[in-house]
C-alpha positions as CSV (number, residue, x, y, z in Angstrom):
1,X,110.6,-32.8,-182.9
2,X,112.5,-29.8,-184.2
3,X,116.1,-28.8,-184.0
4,X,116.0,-26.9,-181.1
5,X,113.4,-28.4,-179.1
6,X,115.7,-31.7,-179.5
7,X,118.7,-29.5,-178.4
8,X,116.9,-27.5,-175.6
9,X,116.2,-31.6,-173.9
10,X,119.7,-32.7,-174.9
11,X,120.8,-29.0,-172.7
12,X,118.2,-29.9,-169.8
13,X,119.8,-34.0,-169.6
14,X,123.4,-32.8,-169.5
15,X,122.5,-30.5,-166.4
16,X,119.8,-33.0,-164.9
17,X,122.7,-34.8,-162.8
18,X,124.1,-31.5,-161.1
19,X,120.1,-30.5,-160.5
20,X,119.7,-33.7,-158.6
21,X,123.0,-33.5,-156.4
22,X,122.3,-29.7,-155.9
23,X,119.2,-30.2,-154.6
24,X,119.9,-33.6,-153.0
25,X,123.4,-32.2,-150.8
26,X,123.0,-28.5,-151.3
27,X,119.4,-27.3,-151.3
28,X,117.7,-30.1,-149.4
29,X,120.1,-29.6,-146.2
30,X,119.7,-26.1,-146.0
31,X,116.1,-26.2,-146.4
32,X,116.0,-28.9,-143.4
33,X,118.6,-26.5,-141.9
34,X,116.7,-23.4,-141.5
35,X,113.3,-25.7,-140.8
36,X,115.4,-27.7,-137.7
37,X,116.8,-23.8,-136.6
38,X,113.1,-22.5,-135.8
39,X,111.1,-25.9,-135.1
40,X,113.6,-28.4,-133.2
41,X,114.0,-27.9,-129.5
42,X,116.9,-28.1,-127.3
43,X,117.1,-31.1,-125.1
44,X,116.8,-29.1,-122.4
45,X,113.9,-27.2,-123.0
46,X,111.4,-25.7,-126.0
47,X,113.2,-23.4,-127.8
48,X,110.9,-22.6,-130.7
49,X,110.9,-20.0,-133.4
50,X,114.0,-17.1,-132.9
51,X,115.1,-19.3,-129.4
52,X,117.3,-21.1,-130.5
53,X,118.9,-17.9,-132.3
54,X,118.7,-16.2,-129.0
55,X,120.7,-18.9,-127.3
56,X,123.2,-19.8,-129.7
57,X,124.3,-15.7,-130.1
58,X,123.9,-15.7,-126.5
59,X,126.1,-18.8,-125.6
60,X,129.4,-17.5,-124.0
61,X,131.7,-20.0,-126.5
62,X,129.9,-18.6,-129.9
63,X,131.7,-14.7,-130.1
64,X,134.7,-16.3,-128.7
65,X,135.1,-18.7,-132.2
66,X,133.7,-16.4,-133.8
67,X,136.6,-14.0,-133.2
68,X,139.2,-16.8,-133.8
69,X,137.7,-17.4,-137.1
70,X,138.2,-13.9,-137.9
71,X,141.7,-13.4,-137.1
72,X,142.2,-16.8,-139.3
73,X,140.9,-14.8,-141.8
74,X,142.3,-11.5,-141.6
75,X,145.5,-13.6,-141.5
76,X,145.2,-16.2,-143.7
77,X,143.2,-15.1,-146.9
78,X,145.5,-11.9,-147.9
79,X,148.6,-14.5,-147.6
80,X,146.6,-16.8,-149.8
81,X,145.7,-14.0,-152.4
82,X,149.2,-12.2,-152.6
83,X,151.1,-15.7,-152.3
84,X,149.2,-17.6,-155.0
85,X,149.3,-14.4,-157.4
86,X,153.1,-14.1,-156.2
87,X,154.0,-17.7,-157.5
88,X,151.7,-18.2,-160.2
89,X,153.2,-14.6,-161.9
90,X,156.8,-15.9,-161.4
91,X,155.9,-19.1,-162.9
92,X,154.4,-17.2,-166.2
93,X,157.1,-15.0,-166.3
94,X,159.9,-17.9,-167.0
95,X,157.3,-20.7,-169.2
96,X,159.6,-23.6,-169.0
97,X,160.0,-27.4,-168.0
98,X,160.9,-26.2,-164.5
99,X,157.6,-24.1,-164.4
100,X,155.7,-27.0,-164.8
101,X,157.8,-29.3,-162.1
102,X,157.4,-26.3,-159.9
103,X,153.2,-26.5,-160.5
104,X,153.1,-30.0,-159.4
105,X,155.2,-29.2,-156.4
106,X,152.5,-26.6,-155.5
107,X,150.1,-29.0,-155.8
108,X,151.1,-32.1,-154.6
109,X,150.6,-30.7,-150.8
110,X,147.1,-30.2,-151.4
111,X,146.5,-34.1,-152.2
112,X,146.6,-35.0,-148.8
113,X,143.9,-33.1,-147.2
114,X,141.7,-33.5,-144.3
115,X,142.5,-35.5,-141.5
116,X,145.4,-37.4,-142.9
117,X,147.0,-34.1,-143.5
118,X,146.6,-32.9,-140.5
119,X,148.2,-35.6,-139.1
120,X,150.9,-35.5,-141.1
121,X,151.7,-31.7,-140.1
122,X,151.2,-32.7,-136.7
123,X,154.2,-34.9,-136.7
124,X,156.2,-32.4,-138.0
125,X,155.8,-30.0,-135.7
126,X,156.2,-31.9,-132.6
127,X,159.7,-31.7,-131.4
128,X,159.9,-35.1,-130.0
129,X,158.8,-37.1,-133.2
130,X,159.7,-34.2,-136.0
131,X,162.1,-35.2,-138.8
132,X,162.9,-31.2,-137.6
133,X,163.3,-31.3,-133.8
134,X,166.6,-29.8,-133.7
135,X,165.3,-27.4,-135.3
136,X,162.1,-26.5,-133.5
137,X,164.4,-27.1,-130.1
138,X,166.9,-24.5,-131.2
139,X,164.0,-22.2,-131.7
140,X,162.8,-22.7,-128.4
141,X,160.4,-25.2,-129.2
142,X,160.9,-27.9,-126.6
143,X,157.8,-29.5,-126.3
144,X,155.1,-30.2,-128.2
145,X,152.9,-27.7,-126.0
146,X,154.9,-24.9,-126.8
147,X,154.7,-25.1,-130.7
148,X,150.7,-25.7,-129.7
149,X,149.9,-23.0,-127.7
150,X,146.9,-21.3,-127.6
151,X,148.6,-18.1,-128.9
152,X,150.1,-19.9,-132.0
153,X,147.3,-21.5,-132.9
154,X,146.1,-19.0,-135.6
155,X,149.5,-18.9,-137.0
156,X,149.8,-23.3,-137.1
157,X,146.0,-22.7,-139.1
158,X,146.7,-20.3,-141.6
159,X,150.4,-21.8,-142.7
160,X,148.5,-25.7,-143.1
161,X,145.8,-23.9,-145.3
162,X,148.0,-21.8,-146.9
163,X,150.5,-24.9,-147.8
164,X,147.4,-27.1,-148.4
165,X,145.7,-24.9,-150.7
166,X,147.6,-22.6,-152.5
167,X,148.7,-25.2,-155.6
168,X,145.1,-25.8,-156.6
169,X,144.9,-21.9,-157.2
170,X,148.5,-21.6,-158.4
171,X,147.7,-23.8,-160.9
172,X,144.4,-22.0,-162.0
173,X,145.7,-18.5,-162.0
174,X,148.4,-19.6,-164.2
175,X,145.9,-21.3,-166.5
176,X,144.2,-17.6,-166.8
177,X,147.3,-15.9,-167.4
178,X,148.0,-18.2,-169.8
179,X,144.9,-17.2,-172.1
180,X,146.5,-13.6,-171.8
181,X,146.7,-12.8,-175.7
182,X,150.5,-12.9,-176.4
183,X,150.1,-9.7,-178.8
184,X,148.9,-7.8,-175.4
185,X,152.4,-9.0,-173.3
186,X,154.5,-7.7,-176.4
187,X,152.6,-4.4,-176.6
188,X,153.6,-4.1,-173.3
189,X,156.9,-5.0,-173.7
190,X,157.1,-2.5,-176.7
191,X,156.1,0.2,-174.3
192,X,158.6,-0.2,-172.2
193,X,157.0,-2.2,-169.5
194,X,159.0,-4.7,-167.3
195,X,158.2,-8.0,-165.8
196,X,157.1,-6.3,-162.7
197,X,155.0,-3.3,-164.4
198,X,153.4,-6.3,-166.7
199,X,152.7,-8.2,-164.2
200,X,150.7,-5.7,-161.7
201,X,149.3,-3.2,-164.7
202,X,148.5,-5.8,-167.3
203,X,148.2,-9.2,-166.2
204,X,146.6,-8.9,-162.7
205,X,143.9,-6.6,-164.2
206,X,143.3,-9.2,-166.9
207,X,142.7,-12.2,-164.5
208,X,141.1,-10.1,-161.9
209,X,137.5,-12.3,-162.0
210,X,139.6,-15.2,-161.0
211,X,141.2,-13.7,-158.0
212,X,137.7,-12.8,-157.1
213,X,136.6,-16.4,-157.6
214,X,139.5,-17.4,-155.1
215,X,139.2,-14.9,-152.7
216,X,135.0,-16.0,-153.0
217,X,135.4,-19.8,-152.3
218,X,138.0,-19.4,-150.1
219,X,136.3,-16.8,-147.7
220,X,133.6,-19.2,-147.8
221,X,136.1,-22.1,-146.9
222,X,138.2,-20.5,-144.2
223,X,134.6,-19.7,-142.7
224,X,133.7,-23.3,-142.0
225,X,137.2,-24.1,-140.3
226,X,136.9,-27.2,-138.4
227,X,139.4,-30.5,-139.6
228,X,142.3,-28.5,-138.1
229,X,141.3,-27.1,-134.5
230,X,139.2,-30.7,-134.3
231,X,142.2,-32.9,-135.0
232,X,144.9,-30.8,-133.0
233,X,142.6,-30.6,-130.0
234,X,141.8,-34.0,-130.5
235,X,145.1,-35.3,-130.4
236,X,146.9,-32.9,-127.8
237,X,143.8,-31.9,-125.5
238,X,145.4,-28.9,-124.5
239,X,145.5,-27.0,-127.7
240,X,142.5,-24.9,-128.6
241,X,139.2,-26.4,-127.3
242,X,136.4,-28.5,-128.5
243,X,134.7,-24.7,-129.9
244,X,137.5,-22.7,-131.2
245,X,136.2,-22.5,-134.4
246,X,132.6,-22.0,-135.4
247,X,131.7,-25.2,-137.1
248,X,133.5,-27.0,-134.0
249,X,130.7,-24.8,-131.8
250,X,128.5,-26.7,-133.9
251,X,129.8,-30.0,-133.9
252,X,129.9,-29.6,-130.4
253,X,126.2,-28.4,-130.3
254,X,125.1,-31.8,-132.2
255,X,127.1,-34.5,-131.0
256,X,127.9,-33.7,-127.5
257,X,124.9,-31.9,-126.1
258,X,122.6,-33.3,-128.7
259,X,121.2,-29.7,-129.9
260,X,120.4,-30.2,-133.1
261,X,118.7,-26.8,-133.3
262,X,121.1,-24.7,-132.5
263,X,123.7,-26.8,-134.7
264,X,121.4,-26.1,-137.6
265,X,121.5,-22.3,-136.6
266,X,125.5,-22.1,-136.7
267,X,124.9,-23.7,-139.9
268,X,122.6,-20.9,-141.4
269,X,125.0,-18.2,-140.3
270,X,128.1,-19.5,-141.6
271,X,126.1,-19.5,-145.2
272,X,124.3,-16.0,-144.4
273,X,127.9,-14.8,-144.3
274,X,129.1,-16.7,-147.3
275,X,126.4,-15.4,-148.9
276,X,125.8,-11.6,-148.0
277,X,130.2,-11.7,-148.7
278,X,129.7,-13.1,-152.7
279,X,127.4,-10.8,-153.1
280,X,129.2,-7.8,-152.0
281,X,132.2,-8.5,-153.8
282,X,130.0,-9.6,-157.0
283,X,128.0,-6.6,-156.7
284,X,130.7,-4.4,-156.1
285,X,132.6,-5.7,-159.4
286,X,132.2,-6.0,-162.4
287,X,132.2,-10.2,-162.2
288,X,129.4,-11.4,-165.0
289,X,130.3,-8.2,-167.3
290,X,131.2,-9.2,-170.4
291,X,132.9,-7.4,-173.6
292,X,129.5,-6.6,-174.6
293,X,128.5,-4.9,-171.3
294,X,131.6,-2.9,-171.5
């Protein structure tokens, strides 16, 4: 066997174990996703082909979540972009001991995720168990119902992802910005440019794919909100409802009502949108570009 025959297998076995799970949790699902969207009935009738479509779009609780989704969005992923670049830049700009405490401190939040998180911001922002009551109390915050009310509830969501995610991207972005050549930072310098006209005319433009990737994964994250809404409503039974979100809709569609169908269709519009999204903001860029391309 030649040289590169023997290297093109050794390639194929080193990728063979992220083929499988791919197809296994990724592809496989949404395969059996969009076959169980135009073949599986409701219980409550046949709803074949676009029916179950029809219904779901249709059903008075789906624009509803879908609008709170958005306005967790709209609020939530520009205070992830400008906060992550925000910190990770000030953490460049002073390279010291501290910096890397201050990474771990961004991360560490993020280590206790799902429901065990929300839990534990749960507790500490109802007044009458709160390491902060008196705080939340002078605020006006008497009762548990009024730091959960409906109207806050977008607000509670975006700070718990915001606080629960940002590290893992602090800590990436400052990885990028550290690959910045140091020869570019002192030409910069040389030319007169200060920390702030550094950071927003040479070092953002230089680590721009990577605030793409974030702004990419996250849109597609923030999108499938669930844990949060689930857990709060869960625990208070007042706050939100069992479909404030759009996976919850879904949840709900499956496991309460037993509509598998038209779980499986909430599914496959969540990832059109992913989808059709990457591929704006991929098309749109210039993401794969390379030196050569340019």
């Amino acid at each position: 066997m030649s040289s590169r025959r023997r290297g093109t297998w050794t390639g194929l076995l080193f990728v063979l174990p992220y083929i499988v799970l791919l197809v296994a949790f990724g592809l496989g699902p949404a395969a059996y996703a969009v076959y169980t969207s135009f073949v599986v009935s409701a219980p409550t009738g046949d709803a074949l082909g676009l029916d179950n479509y029809a219904a779901t779009l249709g059903d008075f609780r789906f624009w509803p979540a879908a609008a709170n989704v958005a306005l967790f969005l709209a609020i939530w992923l520009p205070i992830m972009v400008v906060g992550v670049l925000a910190l990770a830049l000030l953490l460049h700009d002073r390279p010291s001991r501290f910096s890397g405490v201050m990474r771990l401190v961004y991360f560490l939040p993020g280590a206790v995720t799902g429901s065990a998180g929300i839990l534990l911001w749960y507790c500490m922002l109802e007044p009458s168990i709160s390491p902060f009551g008196p705080a939340l109390r002078a605020m006006g915050f008497e009762r548990g119902s009024d730091v959960f009310a409906d109207s806050n509830l977008v607000l509670i969501f975006a700070g718990i992802a915001f606080i629960t995610g940002a590290g893992q991207w602090i800590v990436i972005m400052y990885g990028a910005m550290q690959n910045i050549p140091e020869d570019v930072l002192e030409a910069a310098a040389l030319d007169g440019a200060g920390p702030i006209r550094t950071a927003i005319f040479v070092k953002l433009p230089l680590v721009s794919k990577y605030v793409l990737y974030m702004v990419i994964l996250s849109l597609a994250a923030g999108l499938q909100l669930f844990v949060e809404p689930q857990l709060i409503y869960g625990i208070t039974k007042t706050a939100g409802s069992p479909w404030w979100s759009l996976n919850q809709f879904g949840y709900a569609l499956a496991f309460q009502t037993g509509n598998f169908g038209g779980a499986a269709t909430i599914s496959l519009i969540l990832l059109v949108l992913s989808c059709v999204a990457a591929m704006l903001f991929i098309t749109r860029t210039d993401f794969f570009s390379t030196e050569v391309d340019r």
